[in-house]
FILO-190924 format. One record per residue (C-alpha): residue number from 1; residue in three letters; x, y, z. Coordinates in steps of 0.1 Angstrom, whole numbers, m for minus. Layout:
<rs>
> num,residuo,u,v,w
> NUM,ALA,X,Y,Z
...
</rs>
This chain:
<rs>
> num,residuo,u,v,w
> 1,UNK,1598,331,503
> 2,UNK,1589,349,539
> 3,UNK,1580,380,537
> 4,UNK,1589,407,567
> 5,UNK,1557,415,582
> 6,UNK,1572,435,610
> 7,UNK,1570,470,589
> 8,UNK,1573,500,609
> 9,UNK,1564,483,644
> 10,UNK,1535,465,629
> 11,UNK,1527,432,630
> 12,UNK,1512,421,598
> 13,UNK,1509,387,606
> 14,UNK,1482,394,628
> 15,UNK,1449,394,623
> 16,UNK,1431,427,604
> 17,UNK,1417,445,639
> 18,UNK,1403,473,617
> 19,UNK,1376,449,603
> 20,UNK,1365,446,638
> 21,UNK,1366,483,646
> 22,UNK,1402,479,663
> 23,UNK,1428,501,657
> 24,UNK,1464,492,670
> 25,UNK,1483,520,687
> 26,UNK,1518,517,703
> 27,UNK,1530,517,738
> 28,UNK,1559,525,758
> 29,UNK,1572,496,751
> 30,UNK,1568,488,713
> 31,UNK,1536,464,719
> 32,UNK,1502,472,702
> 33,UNK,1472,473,723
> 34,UNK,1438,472,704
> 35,UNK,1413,500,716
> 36,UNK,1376,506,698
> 37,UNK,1377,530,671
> 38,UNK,1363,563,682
> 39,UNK,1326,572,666
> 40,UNK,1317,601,645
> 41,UNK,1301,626,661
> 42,UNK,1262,627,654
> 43,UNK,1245,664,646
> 44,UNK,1225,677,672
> 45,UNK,1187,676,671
> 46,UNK,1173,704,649
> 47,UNK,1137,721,666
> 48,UNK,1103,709,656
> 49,UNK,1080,729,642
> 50,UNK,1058,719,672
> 51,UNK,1084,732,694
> 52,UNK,1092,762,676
> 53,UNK,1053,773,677
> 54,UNK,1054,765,714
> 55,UNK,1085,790,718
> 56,UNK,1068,816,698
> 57,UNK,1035,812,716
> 58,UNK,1052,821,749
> 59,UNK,1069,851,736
> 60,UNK,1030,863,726
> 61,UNK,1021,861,759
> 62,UNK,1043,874,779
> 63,UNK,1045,906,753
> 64,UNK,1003,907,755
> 65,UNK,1011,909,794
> 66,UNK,1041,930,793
> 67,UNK,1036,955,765
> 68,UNK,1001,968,778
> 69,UNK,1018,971,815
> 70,UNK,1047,991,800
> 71,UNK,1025,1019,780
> 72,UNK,1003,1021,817
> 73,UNK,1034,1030,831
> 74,UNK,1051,1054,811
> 75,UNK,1016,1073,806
> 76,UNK,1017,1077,841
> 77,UNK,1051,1090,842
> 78,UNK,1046,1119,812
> 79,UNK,1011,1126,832
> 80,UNK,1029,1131,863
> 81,UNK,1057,1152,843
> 82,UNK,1030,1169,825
> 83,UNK,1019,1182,860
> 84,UNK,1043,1195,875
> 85,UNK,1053,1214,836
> 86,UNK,1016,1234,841
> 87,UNK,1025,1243,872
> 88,UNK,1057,1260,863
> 89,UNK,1042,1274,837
> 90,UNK,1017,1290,855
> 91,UNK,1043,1304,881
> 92,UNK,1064,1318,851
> 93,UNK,1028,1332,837
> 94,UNK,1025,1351,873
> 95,UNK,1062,1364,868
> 96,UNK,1056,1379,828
> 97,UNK,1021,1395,837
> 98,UNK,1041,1407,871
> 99,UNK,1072,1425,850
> 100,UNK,1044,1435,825
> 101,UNK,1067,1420,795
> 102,UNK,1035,1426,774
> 103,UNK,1015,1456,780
> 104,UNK,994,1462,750
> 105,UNK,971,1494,766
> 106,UNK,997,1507,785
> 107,UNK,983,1508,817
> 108,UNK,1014,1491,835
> 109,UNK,992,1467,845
> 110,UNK,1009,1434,821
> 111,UNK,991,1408,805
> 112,UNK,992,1367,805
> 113,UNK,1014,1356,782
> 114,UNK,1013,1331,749
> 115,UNK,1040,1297,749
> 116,UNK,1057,1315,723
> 117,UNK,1062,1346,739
> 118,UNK,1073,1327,775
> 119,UNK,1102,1305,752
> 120,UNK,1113,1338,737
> 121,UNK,1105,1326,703
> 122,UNK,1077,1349,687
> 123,UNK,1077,1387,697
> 124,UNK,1060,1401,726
> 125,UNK,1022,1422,719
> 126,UNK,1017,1442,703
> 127,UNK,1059,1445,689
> 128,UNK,1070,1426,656
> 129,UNK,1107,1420,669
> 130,UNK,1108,1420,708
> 131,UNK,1115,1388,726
> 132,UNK,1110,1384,761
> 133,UNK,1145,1386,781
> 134,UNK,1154,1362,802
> 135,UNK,1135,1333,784
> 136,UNK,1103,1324,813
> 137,UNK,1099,1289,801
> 138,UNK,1123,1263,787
> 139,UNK,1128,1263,749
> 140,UNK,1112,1226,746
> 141,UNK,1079,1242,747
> 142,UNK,1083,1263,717
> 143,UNK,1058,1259,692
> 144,UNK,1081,1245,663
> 145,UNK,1065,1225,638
> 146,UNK,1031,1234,652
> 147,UNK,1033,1271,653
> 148,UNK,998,1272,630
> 149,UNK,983,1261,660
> 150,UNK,1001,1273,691
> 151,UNK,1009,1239,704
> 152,UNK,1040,1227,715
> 153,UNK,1051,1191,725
> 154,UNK,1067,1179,753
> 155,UNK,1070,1143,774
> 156,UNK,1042,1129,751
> 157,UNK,1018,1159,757
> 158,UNK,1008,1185,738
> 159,UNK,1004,1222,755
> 160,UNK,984,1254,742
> 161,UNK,977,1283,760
> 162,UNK,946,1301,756
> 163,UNK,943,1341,762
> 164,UNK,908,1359,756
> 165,UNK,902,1377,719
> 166,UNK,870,1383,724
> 167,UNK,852,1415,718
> 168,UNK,822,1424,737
> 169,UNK,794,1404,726
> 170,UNK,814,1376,716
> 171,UNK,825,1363,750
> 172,UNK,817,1323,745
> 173,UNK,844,1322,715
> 174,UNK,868,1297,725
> 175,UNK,899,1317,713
> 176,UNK,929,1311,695
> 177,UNK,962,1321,707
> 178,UNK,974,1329,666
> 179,UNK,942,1350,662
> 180,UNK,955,1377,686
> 181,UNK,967,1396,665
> 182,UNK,995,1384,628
> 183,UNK,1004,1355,629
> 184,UNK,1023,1335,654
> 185,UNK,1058,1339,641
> 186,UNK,1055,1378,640
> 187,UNK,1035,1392,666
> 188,UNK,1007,1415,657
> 189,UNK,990,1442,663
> 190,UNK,969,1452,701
> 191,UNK,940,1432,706
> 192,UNK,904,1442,714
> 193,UNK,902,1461,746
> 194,UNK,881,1444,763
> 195,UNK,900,1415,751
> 196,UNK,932,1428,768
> 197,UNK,914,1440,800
> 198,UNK,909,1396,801
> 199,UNK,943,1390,795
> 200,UNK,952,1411,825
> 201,UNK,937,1386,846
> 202,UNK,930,1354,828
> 203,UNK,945,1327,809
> 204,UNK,941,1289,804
> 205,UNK,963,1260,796
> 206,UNK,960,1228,784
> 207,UNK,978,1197,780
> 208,UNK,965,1163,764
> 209,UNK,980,1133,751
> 210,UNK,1004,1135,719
> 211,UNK,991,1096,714
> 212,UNK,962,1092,731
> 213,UNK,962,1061,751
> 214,UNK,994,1056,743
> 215,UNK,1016,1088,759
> 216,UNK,987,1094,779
> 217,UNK,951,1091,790
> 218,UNK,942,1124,808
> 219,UNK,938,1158,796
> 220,UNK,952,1182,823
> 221,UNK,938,1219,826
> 222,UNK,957,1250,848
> 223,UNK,946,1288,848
> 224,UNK,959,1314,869
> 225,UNK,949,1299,902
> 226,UNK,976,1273,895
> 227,UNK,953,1251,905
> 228,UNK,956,1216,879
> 229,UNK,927,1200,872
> 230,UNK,921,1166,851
> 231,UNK,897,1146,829
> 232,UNK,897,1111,823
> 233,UNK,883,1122,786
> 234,UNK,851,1103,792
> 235,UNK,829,1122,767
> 236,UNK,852,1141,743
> 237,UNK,886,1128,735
> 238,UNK,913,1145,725
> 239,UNK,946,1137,706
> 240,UNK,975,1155,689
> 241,UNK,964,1188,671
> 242,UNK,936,1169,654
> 243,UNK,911,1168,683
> 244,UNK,924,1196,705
> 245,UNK,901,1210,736
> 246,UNK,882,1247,734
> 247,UNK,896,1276,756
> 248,UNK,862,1265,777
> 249,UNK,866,1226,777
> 250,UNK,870,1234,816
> 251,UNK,848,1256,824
> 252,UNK,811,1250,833
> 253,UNK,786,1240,809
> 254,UNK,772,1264,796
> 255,UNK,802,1292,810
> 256,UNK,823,1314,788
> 257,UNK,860,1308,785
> 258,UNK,883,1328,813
> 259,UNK,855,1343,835
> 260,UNK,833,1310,842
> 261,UNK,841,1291,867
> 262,UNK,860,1253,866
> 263,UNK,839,1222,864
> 264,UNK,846,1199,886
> 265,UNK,833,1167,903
> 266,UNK,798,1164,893
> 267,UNK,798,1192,872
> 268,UNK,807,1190,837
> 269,UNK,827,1212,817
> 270,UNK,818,1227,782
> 271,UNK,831,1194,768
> 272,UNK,808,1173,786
> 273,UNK,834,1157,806
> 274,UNK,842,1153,842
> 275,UNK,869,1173,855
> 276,UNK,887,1169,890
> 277,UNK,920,1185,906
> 278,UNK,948,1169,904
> 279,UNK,960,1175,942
> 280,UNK,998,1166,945
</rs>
């Protein structure tokens, strides 16, 4: 008996082209032409672990190069913001002693005033409940957090200003701006009068890296010259409110806080380093 072989277009009566990878697939024309079978696809190469320590390798590098370059720069920009803050301070400084906003003798001659009292937020000398009107200084340099020690934060500096306490006698304390008189948050009381008669005509501020090294790597010093001077921190160091510079750090060796006058060049200040002006 013959059997059909010619089921649905194929010819069985040929030979089995699978076996030799052949597959038959119709034409125009009803006639199977034998083409290779197409091959699997093979996975793609996984890494080494060679390679992938060669990739991670490189990445150390170029952050060992690149980080280090990256902190150099943005400490130069928050010292060169840092700057240009004193010296607007000190203008504002000139401004509140000029409109005698504190006048703690009443002479009408005004004295210098403290961060807190510039950003409105503690009460003007000797008053427990008068703020300054209009605000001198921008509200970023309120004390915040750190009103226990005076300091504000801003652009990866920390600020404090200084004003005299000192009563006769007692002229190389280096001064704290809370122990004028209460605390910070409330004002106080008049201060010494010789102590005010120093206001009237002295103050000093400072501003020193929040991260030292890191936000910065100067400490920058104004008075009411408005004159900025710098130190590369070569002897003392300072950083955050846990190493913060004396009202005298500035000044001459040996020099009281206020009245002595500014190391610079040569000259060291109290704190043994070199100072210099910033120019600008």
């Amino acid at each position: 008996m013959q059997l059909d072989f010619a089921y649905r277009g194929v010819d069985m009566r040929q030979p089995d082209t699978c076996r030799l990878g052949l597959v038959r697939r119709p034409t125009s024309c009803g006639v199977h032409r034998e083409s290779p079978r197409t091959p699997l696809a093979r996975p793609a190469k996984a890494f080494t672990l060679i390679e992938l320590l060669i990739v991670v390798t490189i990445i150390v590098i170029i952050a060992a190069v690149g980080i280090p370059s990256l902190l150099k720069s943005r400490a130069a920009a928050n010292e060169s913001a840092t700057i240009g803050s004193l010296r607007t301070i000190a203008t504002f400084e000139a401004v509140f002693r000029q409109q005698a906003e504190v006048d703690q003798n009443s002479n009408g001659l005004g004295e210098y005033g403290l961060l807190g009292e510039l950003s409105s937020e503690i009460a003007l000398r000797p008053s427990t409940n008068r703020l300054a009107q209009p605000i001198y200084v921008s509200q970023q340099f309120r004390t915040g957090g750190s009103a226990s020690t005076g300091t504000a934060m801003k652009s990866g500096f920390m600020y404090k200003i200084f004003l005299s306490n000192a009563a006769p006698g007692d002229e190389d304390a280096a001064g704290s701006d809370k122990e004028l008189g209460g605390t910070p948050a409330t004002g106080g009381p008049a201060a010494d009068p010789t102590a005010i008669m120093r206001q009237e005509h002295n103050f000093a501020l400072y501003a020193w890296p929040a991260e030292y090294r890191r936000s910065g790597s100067r400490c920058l010093f104004v008075n009411e010259s408005a004159e900025t001077y710098f130190s590369k921190m070569d002897a003392a160091t300072y950083d955050n409110i846990g190493a913060m510079p004396a009202a005298n750090a500035a000044y001459c060796t040996g020099a009281p806080p206020f009245r002595g006058r500014i190391a610079s060049g040569a000259t060291k200040g109290n704190d043994n380093n070199s100072w210099f002006p910033a120019g600008g």
